[in-house]
Structures are given as C-alpha cells and as structure tokens.
C-alpha positions in Angstrom: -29.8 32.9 4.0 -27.0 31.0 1.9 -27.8 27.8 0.8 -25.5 24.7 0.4 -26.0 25.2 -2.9 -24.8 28.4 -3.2 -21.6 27.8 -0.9 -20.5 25.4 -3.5 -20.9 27.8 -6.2 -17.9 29.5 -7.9 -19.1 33.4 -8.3 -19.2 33.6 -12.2 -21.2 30.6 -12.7 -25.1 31.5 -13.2 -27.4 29.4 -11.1 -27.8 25.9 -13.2 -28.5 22.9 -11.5 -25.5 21.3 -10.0 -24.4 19.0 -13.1 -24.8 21.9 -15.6 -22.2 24.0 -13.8 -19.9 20.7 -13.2 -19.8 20.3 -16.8 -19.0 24.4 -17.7 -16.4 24.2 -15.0 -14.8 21.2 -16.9 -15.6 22.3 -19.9 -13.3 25.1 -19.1 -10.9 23.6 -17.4 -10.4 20.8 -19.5 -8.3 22.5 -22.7 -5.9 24.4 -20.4 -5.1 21.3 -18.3 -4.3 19.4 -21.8 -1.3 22.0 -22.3 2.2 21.5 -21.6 1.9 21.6 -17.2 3.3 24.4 -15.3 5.5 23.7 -12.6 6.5 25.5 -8.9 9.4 26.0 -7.1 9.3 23.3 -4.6 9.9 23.1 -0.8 13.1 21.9 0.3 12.8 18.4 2.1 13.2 17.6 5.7 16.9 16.7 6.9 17.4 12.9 7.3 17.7 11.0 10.6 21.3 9.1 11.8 21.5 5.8 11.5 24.2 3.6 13.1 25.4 2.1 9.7 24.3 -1.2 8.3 25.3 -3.4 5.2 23.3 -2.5 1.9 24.0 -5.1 -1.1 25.0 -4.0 -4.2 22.5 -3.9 -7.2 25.1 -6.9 -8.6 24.1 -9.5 -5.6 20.2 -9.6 -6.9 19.5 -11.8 -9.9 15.9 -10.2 -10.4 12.6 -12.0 -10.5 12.9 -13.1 -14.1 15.9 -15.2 -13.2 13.5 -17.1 -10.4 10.9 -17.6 -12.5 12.9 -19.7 -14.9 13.1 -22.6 -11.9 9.8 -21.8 -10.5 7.8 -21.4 -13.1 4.7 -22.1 -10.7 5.0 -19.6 -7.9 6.1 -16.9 -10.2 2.9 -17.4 -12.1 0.6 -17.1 -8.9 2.7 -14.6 -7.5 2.3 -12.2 -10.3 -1.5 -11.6 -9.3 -0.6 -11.2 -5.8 -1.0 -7.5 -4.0 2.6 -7.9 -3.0 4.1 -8.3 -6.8 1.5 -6.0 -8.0 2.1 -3.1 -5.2 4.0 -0.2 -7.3 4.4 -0.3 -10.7 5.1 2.3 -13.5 1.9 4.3 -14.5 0.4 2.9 -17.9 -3.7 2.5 -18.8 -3.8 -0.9 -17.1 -2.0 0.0 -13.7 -3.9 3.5 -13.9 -7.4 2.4 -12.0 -8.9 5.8 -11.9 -11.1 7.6 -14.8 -9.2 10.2 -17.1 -12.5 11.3 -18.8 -14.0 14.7 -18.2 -16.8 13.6 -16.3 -14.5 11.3 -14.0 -10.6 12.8 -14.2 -12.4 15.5 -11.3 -11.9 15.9 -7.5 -13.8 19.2 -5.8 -12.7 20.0 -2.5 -14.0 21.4 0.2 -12.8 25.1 -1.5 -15.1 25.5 -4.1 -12.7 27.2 -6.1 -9.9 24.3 -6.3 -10.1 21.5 -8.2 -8.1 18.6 -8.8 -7.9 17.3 -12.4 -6.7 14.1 -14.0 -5.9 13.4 -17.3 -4.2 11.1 -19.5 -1.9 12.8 -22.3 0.5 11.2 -24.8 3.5 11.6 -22.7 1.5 10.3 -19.4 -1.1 11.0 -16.9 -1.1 14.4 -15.1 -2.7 15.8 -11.7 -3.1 19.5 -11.8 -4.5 21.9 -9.7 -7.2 24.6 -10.6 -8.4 27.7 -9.5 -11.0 28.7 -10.7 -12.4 31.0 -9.0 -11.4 33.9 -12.2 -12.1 31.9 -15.5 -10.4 34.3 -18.3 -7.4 33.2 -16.2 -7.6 30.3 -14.9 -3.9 29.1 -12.8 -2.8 25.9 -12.9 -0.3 23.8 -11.4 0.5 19.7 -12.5 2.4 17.4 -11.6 3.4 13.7 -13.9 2.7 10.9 -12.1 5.8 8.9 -12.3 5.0 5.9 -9.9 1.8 4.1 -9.1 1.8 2.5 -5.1 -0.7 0.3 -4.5 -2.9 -2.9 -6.2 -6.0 -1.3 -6.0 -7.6 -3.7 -3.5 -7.9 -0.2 -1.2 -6.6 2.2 -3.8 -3.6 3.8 -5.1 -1.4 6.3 -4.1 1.1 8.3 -6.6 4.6 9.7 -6.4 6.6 12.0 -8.7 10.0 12.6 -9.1 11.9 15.8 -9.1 15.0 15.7 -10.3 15.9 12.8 -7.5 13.6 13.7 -4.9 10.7 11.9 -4.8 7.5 13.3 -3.4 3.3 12.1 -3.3 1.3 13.7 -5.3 -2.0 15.1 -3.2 -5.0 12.7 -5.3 -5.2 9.2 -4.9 -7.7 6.6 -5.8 -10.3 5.4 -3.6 -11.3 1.5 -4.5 -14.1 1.2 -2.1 -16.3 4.1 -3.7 -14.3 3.8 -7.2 -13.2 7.6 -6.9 -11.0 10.3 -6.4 -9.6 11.2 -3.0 -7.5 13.6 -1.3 -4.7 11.5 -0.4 -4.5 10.4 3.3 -2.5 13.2 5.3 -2.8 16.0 2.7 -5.7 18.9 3.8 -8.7 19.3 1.9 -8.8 22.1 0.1 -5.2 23.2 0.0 -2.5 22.3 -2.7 0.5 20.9 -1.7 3.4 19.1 -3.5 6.1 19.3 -1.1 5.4 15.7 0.7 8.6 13.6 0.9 8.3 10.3 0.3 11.0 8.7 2.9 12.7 5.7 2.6 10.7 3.5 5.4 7.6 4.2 2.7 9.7 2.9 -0.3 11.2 0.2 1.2 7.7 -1.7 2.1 6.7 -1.0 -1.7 9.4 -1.8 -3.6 12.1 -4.5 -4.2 15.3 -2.6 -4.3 16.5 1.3 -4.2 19.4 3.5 -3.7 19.4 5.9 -0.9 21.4 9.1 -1.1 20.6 10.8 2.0 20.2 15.1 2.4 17.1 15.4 1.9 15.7 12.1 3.0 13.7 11.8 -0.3 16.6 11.7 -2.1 17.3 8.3 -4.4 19.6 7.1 -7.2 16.7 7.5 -9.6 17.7 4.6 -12.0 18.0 2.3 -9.0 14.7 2.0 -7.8 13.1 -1.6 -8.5 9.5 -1.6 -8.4 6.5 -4.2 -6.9 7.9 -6.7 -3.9 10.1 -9.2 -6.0 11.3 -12.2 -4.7 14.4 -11.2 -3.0 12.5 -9.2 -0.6 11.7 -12.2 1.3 14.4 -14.5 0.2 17.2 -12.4 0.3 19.5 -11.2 -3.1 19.9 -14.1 -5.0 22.3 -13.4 -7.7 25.0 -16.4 -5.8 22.2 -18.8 -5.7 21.5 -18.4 -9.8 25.0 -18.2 -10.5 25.3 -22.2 -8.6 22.3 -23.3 -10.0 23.5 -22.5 -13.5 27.3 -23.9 -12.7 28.5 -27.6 -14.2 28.3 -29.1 -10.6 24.7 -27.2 -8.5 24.5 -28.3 -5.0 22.0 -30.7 -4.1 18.5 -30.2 -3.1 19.0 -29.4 0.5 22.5 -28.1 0.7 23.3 -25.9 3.0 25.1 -23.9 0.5 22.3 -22.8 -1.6 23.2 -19.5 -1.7 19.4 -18.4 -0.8 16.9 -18.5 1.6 14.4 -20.4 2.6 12.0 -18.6 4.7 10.4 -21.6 5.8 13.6 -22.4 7.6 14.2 -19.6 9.1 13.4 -19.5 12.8 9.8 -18.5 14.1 11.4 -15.4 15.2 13.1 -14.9 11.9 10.1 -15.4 9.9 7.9 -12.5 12.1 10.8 -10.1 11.8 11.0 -10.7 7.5 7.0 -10.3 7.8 7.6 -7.3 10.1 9.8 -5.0 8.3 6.3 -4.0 6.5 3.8 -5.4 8.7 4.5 -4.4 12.2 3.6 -0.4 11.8 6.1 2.1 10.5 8.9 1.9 13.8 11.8 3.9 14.0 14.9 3.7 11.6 18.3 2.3 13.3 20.2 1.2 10.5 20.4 2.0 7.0 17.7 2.1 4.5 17.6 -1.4 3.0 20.4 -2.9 4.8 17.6 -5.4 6.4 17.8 -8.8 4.6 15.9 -12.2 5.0 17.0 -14.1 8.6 18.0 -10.6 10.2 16.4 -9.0 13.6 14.1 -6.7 12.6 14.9 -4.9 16.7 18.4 -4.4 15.3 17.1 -2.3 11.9 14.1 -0.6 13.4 12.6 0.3 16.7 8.9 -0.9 17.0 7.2 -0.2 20.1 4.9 -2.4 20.8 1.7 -1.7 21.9 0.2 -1.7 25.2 -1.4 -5.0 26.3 -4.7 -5.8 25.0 -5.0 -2.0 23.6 -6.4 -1.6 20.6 -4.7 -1.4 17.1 -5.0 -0.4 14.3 -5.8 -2.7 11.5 -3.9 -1.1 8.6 0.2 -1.2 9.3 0.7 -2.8 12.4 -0.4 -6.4 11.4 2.1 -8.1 13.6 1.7 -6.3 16.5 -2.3 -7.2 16.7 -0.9 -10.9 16.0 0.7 -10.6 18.9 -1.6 -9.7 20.7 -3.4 -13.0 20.1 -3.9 -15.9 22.6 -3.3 -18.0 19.5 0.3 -16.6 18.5 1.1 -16.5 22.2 0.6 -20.5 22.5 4.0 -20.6 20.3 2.5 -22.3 17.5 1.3 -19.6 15.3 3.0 -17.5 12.5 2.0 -15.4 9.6 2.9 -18.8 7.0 0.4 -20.4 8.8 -2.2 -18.8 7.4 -0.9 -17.4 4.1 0.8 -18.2 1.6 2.7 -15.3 0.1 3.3 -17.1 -3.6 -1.1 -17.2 -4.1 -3.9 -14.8 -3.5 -6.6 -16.2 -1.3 -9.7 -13.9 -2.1 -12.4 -16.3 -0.5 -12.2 -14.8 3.6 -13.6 -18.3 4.3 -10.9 -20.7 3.2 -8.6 -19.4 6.3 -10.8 -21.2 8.7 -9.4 -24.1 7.6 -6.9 -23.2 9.6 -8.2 -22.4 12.0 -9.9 -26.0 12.2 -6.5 -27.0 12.5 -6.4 -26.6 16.7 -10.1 -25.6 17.1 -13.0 -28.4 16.5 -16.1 -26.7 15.1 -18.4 -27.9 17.5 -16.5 -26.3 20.3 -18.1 -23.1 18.6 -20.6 -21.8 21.1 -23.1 -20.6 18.0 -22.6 -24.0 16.2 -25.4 -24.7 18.9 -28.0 -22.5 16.8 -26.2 -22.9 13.4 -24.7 -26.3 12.6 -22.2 -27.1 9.9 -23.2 -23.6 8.3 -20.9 -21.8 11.0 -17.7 -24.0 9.7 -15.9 -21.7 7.3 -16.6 -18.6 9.3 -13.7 -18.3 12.0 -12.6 -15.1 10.9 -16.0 -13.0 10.4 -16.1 -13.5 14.4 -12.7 -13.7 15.6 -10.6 -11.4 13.3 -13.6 -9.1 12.1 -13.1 -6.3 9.6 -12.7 -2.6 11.0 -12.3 1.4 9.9 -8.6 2.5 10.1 -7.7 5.2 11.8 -3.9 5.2 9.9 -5.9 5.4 6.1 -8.1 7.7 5.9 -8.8 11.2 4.1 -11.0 13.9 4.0 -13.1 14.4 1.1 -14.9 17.5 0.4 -15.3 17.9 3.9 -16.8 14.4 4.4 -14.3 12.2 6.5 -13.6 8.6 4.7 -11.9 5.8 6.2 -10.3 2.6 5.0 -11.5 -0.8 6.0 -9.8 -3.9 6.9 -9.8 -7.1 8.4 -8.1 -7.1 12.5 -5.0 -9.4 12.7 -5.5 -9.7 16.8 -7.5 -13.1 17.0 -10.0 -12.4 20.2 -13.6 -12.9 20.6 -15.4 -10.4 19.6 -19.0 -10.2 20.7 -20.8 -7.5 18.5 -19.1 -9.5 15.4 -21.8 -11.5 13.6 -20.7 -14.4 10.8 -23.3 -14.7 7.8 -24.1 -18.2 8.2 -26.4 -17.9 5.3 -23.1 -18.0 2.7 -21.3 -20.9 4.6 -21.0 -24.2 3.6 -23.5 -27.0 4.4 
C-alpha cells in the first residue's frame, strides 16, 4: 500500500526522511536555477472589450506626489506608510517580503515533480519552474519579477512584463503563514505564464498608465506609475501646482484651485472615488483611466449590486457590503467617516470611536455583563472578520483562504468581542 510519504516522493530519490530529500532536491536545483533563465513562447492574450470612449489625461496634467509633498509635508509623511502608497512598487530587498534562501526561496505543489523556485540574483529576483522528476536534466522555465502588488498586510502578488504585455507570475506571498503560495486563480500543480494582467487590475494598483489596447495587457511600458499617489483621489494636479507656484495663488478656498477636495465632493461623489477600487471588479464602460475624482463611477463601470441582505464577500466589494448597512442607509455614513486615507489606523479598536459617535455604549445589550470593557469593541461584533471566497489559493492540495474584516455593519450573533483587551 503507497504511503503519503511515498506519493510525495520524486522516483530517484532514496527513502530519507522528508527534510533530507528537501535539501538534495534543492541542492540540485539550486545551481541551475542561478543561470541565465530560460524563457517560452508565450500565449497570445485575450482580445479587449469596447468601451464607449472617455477622456484620459495626459501624462503632462499630473504634477506627481513629490510636488504635493512640498505643501503638505504632513500627509505625505503619514501617507507613505499607508497600504495605499505602499501597494505596487518596483522589486528590491526591502519591497521583496518572501525568503530567497534555499531552504525558503521553495514552493512544492501538489505534483511532486514541479517545484517553484525563488531566488534573488544580481540583475533581480527570479521565479522558475522545475521538473524534476529526471535530475541529469533537469528543465527549467523563469520568469523576472518586474513589479511587486501588494503591502504585504495579506501578501504580494507579482507581474512581469514581456515586451509590453504584462502578465502575473504563478507564486505569490502568503503574509498570514509567512510563505509561498500558488497565486489565487492559477492550478496547483501546473505552470502557467500566460495570465493577463487587464487594465481594471492595474488601475486599482497604480497611480497612472498608458493603455494600448490588442491584447488587453498591452501598456506604454515607460508610462506606468506605481503605488496609489495622490492624484488618484484628488484628481491630476499639475494646474493646481502650476497656481500655487504663480506670483498671484488663489486664496485658500477659491474655487479655482485647480484640484480637488474630496471632502467637498458630494456623498455620492465621494462613494463613487472610493468605489472605482472598492466596490468589486464591475464591468468596463469607458476607457481605462478616463475616471477622475468627482465623476459617476455608473458612467465608467457597471457594478451590480448585490442582492438585498445577501452575503458578500469581504475582499473587493467593500462598498457594496456598506451599503448594505442600516447605518449608510440612514444618509449619514461614508467611507471618510471612518478612515482617513492620509494615516494608517492599525489598532481595530480606535474605529469605535466612531461608532460612539450615533450609538451610546450603554445601549450595547452585553455592556449589561461587561461594563466599560465593551467600549472600544464596536467592530469585533458588528463588522467581524471573515474567509474570502475572492482570495484564496490552493496549496499543495490544501485550500487557503484570505481573511478580512466585513464592511456590512449588522448584528452578528456568533461574533464575540474580547473584552479582556478593551479599555477600562
């Protein structure tokens, strides 16, 4: 009878424990990997959809962040550390979260002859592909990682470019068990480089970019601008620097500032900037980063919301579990009310503060059995963390799912605060 032990093991390898024939398969992996990487033919991408037009701005009407940050210092300091500055970057040993080493630069799959392997050369850090099911010739396949997505509060996720197409690579990092992962959507087991990485993905993870349609992974290369940058939610800025720095800049308040303000902006207004990346990924109507601060976001994509009072999902579709909400219903609630996009608020409990705001804490049917311990812990009962079924990925056959905090403000009753941690 074959043993799990035995399924996992590649033929040639004589029967050592499990970590002795990890390290001879890396062992002789390792020094082929490290040579110059061999590269496919790859798949053509998929055709683009039609869009009904739409304004993009020119590269010339954005003034960049550094230009903000020269007026406000403050926010630009804060914001820096934020998961939206800090959500694609270029690859480097401080934006690179996972291990390069032999014993950590390894994924196995659920093919016990294919293995993922990670390294970190001189001219960058490589994902390649290994059979090795034959080791006097072993066959290998790598890819440069060329872009990093993500802060690492969940993980990372990596694209490459080829030529101007841009495509995910098939490993990203896993922040919750500090590991390698097959990247969500991409089978276990199977090697695949061919995965287009559209323009609705690039737009919610970057500032600015180029889009030259046929395929629909196809970009001006030198135009893409990486993390969220100011002008994502304020609109290009370039006119706004350009007064500021005249003889005569308008006066705090003008009208003609040449910017925006979101916190001018209409409550509608301020839910469609939040939803171009928050309210799932909806359907493209106009072109690829035509959308600007103080448009509709129904006239650049097609969301559809979700049934009443059905669940969903907490990764993507932020928004649409906000709206879900007797709270955002009342008319009084937005996604400013609770955070503040310029600082990163790790502590869960300072949002029940606002919360406090409408509700009084002795209203709280468990302040009863708790006290003033319960103030502080709004959210662990009324917007309670959950798995997502949108981010998850198979891993050597074991099924691993992201987890994050519901945006649809309800009563949950299995959700329990820990009043142990809140404040007296």
């Amino acid at each position: 009878m074959q043993t799990e032990s035995d399924r996992i093991r590649p033929p040639y390898t004589p029967a050592f424990p499990l970590s002795v024939r990890r390290a001879l398969i890396l062992l002789a992996v390792w020094p082929l990997v490290m040579l110059e990487p061999a590269v496919s033919n790859q798949q053509p991408a998929e055709t683009p959809p039609q869009f009904n037009g739409g304004t993009v701005p020119s590269p010339s009407e954005y003034a960049g962040t550094a230009a903000c940050a020269e007026c406000h210092q403050k926010q630009a300091t804060t914001y820096a550390t934020t998961p939206h500055a800090l959500d694609s970057s270029l690859p480097d040993a401080k934006t690179m979260l996972g291990g390069f080493t032999p014993d950590q630069g390894v994924l196995r799959t659920k093919d016990p002859n294919l293995v993922f392997v990670m390294t970190a050369t001189p001219d960058g850090f490589y994902q390649t592909a290994v059979n090795i099911s034959d080791p006097q010739h072993l066959t290998r396949d790598s890819r440069r990682v060329d872009i990093v997505v993500g802060s690492g509060r969940h993980g990372q996720t990596y694209l490459y470019w080829q030529g101007d197409l841009l495509y995910e690579l098939p490993v990203s990092y896993w922040t919750y068990g500090h590991e390698w992962v097959n990247s969500p959507g991409y089978p276990d087991g199977q090697v695949h480089w061919d995965r287009p990485v559209g323009p609705r993905c690039l737009e919610c993870h970057a500032s600015y970019f180029q889009w030259l349609p046929t395929p629909v992974n196809r970009y001006a290369k030198n135009s893409v601008q990486l993390s969220i940058g100011c002008e994502r939610c304020h609109g290009p800025g370039a006119k706004h620097v350009a007064l500021e720095r005249s003889a005569t800049p308008p006066h705090s308040g003008s009208r003609d500032l040449g910017i925006v303000n979101p916190a001018r902006l209409t409550r509608d207004q301020q839910i469609s900037l939040c939803s171009l990346c928050h309210a799932g990924g909806g359907a493209p109507i106009k072109t690829p980063m035509s959308f600007v601060a103080g448009d509709d976001i129904h006239e650049y994509l097609k969301i559809v919301p979700p049934p009443s009072d059905a669940p969903v999902d907490v990764h993507g579709n932020q928004v649409g579990a906000l709206e879900q909400s007797k709270c955002y219903r009342s008319g009084k609630l937005t996604c400013s009310t609770c955070h503040d996009v310029h600082e990163t608020q790790e502590n869960a409990d300072a949002f029940s503060v606002h919360c406090l705001q409408c509700h009084q804490v002795k209203a709280c049917p468990r302040y009863r059995s708790v006290g003033e311990r319960i103030r502080g812990k709004c959210i662990d009962c009324h917007m309670p963390e959950g798995t997502s079924n949108a981010i998850k990925t198979a891993n050597s056959g074991h099924q691993m799912q992201a987890t994050m905090r519901t945006h649809r403000i309800a009563i949950y009753p299995e959700a329990k605060p820990d009043p142990a941690s809140a404040p007296h």
